[in-house]
C-alpha positions in Angstrom: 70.8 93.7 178.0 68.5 94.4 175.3 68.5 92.3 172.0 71.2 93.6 170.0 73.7 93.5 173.2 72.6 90.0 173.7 73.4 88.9 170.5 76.5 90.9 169.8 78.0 89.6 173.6 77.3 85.6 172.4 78.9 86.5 169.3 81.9 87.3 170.7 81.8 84.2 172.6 81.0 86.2 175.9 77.8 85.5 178.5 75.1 87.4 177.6 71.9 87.6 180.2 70.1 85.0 178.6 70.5 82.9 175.1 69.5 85.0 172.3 66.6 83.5 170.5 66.0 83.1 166.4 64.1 80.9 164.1 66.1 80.4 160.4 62.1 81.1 158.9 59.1 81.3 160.5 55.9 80.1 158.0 53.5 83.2 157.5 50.7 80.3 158.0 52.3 80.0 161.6 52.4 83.6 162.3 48.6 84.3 160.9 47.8 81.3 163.7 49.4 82.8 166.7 49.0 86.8 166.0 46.3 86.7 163.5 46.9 89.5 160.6 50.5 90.5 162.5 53.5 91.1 159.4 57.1 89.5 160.3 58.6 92.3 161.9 55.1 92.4 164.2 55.7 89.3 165.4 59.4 89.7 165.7 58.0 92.4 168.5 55.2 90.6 170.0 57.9 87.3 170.9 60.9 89.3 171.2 63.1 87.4 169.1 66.5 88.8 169.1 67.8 88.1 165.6 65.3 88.9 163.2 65.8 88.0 159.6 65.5 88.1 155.7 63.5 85.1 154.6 65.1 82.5 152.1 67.6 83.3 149.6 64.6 82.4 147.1 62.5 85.2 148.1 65.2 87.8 147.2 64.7 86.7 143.1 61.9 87.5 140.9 59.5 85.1 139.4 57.4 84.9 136.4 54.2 82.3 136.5 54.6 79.6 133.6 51.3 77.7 134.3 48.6 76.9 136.9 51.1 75.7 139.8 54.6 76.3 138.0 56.9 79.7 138.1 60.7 80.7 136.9 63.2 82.2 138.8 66.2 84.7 137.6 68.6 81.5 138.2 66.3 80.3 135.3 64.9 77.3 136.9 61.4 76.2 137.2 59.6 75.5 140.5 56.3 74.2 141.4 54.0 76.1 144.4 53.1 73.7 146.9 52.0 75.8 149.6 54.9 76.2 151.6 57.6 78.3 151.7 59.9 77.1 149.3 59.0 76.1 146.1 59.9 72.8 144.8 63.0 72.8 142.0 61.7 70.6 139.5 63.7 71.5 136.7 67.2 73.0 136.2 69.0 75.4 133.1 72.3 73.9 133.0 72.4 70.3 131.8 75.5 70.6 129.6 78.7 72.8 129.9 77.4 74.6 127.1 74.4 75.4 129.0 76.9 76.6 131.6 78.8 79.1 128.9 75.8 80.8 128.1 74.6 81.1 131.5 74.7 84.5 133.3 73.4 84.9 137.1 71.0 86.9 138.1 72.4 91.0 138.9 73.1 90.7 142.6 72.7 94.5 142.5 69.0 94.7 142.0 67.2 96.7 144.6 64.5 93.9 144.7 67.1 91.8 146.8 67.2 94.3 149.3 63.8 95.5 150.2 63.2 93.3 152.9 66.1 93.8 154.7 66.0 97.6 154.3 62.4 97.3 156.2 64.3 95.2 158.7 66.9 97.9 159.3 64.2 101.0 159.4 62.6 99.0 162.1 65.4 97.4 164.0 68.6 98.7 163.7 70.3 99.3 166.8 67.5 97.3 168.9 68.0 93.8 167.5 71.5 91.9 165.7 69.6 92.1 161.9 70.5 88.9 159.6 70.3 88.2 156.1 69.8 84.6 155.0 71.8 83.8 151.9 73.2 80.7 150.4 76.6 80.1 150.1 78.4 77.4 147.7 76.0 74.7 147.6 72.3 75.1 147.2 72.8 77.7 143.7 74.7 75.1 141.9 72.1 72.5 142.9 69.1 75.0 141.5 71.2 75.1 138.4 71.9 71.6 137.5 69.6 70.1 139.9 70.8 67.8 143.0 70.7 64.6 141.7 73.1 65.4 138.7 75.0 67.9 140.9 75.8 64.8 143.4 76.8 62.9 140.7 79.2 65.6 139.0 81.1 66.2 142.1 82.4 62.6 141.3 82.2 62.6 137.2 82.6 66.4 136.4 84.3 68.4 139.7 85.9 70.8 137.6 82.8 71.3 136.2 81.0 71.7 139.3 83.3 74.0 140.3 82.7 76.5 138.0 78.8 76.7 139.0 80.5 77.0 143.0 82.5 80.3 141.3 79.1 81.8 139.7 77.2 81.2 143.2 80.3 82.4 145.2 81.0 85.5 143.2 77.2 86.5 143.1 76.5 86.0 147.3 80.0 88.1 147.8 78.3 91.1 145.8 75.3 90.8 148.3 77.2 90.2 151.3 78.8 93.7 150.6 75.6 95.5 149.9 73.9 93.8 152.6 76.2 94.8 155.4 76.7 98.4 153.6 72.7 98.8 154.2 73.0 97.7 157.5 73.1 93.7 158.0 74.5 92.9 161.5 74.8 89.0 160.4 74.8 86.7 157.2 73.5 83.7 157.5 74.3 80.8 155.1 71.3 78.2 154.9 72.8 75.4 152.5 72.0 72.1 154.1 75.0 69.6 153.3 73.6 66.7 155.5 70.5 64.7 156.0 69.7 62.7 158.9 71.8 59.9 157.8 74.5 61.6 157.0 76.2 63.9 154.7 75.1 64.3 150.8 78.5 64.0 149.7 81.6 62.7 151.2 84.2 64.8 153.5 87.0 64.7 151.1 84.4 66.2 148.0 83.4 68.7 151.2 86.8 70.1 151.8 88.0 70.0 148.4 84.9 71.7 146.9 82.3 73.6 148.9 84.5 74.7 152.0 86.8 76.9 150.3 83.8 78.3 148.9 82.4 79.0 152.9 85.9 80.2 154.0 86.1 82.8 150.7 82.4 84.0 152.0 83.1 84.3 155.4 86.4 86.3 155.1 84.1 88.7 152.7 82.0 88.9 155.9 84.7 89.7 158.4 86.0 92.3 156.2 83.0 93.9 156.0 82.5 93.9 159.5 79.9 91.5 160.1 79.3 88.6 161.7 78.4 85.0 160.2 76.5 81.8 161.3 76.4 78.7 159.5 73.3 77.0 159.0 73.0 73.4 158.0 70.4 70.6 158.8 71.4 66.9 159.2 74.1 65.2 160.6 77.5 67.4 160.5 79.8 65.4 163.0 82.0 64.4 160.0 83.1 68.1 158.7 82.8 70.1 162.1 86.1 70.7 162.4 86.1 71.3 158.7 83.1 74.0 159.4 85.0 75.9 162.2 87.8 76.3 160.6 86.1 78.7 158.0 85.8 81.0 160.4 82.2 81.2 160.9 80.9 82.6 164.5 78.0 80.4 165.3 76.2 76.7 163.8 72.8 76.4 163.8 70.6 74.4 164.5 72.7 71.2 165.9 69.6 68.7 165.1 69.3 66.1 168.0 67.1 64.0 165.9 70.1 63.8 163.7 72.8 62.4 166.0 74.0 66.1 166.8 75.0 66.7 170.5 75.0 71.1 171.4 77.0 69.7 174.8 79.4 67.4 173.6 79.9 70.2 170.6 79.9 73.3 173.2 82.3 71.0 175.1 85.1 70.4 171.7 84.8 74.0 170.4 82.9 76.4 172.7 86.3 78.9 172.7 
């Protein structure tokens, strides 16, 4: 088999020759270290890994520096460079529902969201299951009004914090479509809902909330003719039936360290 056949064949929950192998994101530090001067997709090569993929959903938005260590976002919120990655959110546009009326998301349409993957596609298609890594009902509303105050709204404001669910669903089911149009074999959703301990909100506030928001994403997938893995750190033992039932065809990454156990869950819902 080569990659693409390996991935599709787990995917449709078959035996493929080996486990297909893929890393969510892959630091360019730890790249430089191993193939010194090697881009993404050279390293994708050089370790045959069998799914490559867009980087994080934060990459795909355009920035303007602000000071010294500080940028802005489209979403309109300002993050501090660390080094890493990610930059930190350390301050958030929507405070008030009023904020939240005048707010308009990014155009999911811009041809900046879409330049990585197109390079990924030129270089892969065919040869390797190509993923884009997007978020899905969680992680936009907490760049808009922060996580602290979003945690706290599911309980004093969840109408509220519905609405900023709506503006993050509605803009990710624009890019699914594009995505997959341009040649996306997978979309991966990367918003953690679970920390070591535990989850960041209750089950109930899960299902009522942020899982219709998955399942509404996922069909937009299927439709499309893709397929779609869930990624979420932490421990997820409390919503996994929750999480299968939205139709998604793979979890990642099943965190040992977190109480998660890949036999016991192959063992519940491996068909």
């Amino acid at each position: 088999m080569d990659s693409y056949e390996r991935v599709i064949t787990a995917l449709n929950l078959k035996e493929p020759d080996r486990v297909p192998i893929f890393e969510l994101l892959i630091h360019p530090k730890i790249i430089n270290e191993i193939l010194p001067g090697a881009t993404y997709e050279e390293f994708v090569e050089k370790m045959d890994i069998d799914i490559p993929i867009t980087s994080t959903p934060s990459s795909l938005y355009r920035r303007e520096k602000i000071g010294k260590d500080l940028i802005k976002t489209e979403w309109g919120e300002i993050r501090k460079l660390t080094g890493e990655v990610v930059p930190v959110v350390i301050e958030s546009p929507i405070k008030s529902e009023k904020d939240l009326k005048e707010y308009k998301a990014p155009d999911p349409e811009d041809p900046y969201r879409y330049y990585q993957l197109q390079r990924l596609v030129k270089r892969f298609k065919g040869k390797r299951a190509i993923a884009m890594h997007l978020h899905d009902g969680f992680s936009y509303p907490c760049y808009l009004m922060g996580m602290e105050n979003l945690l706290m709204n599911i309980i004093l404001k969840p109408e509220f914090v519905k609405k900023l669910v709506k503006i993050a669903v509605e803009h990710t089911k624009i890019i699914i479509k594009k995505a997959i149009s341009l040649g996306a074999d997978i979309i991966v959703f990367g918003d953690d809902y679970a920390s070591t301990e535990g989850l960041l909100f209750s089950p109930q506030h899960f299902k009522e909330i942020f899982l219709p928001a998955l399942k509404e994403l996922v069909e937009v997938v299927k439709e499309e003719g893709g397929y779609a893995i869930k990624h979420t750190d932490g421990n997820i033992n409390e919503i996994l039936d929750m999480l299968v039932s939205s139709g998604i065809d793979g979890i990642h990454p099943l965190d040992p360290i977190a109480g998660m156990d890949i036999k016991k869950v192959k063992e519940k819902y491996g068909k």
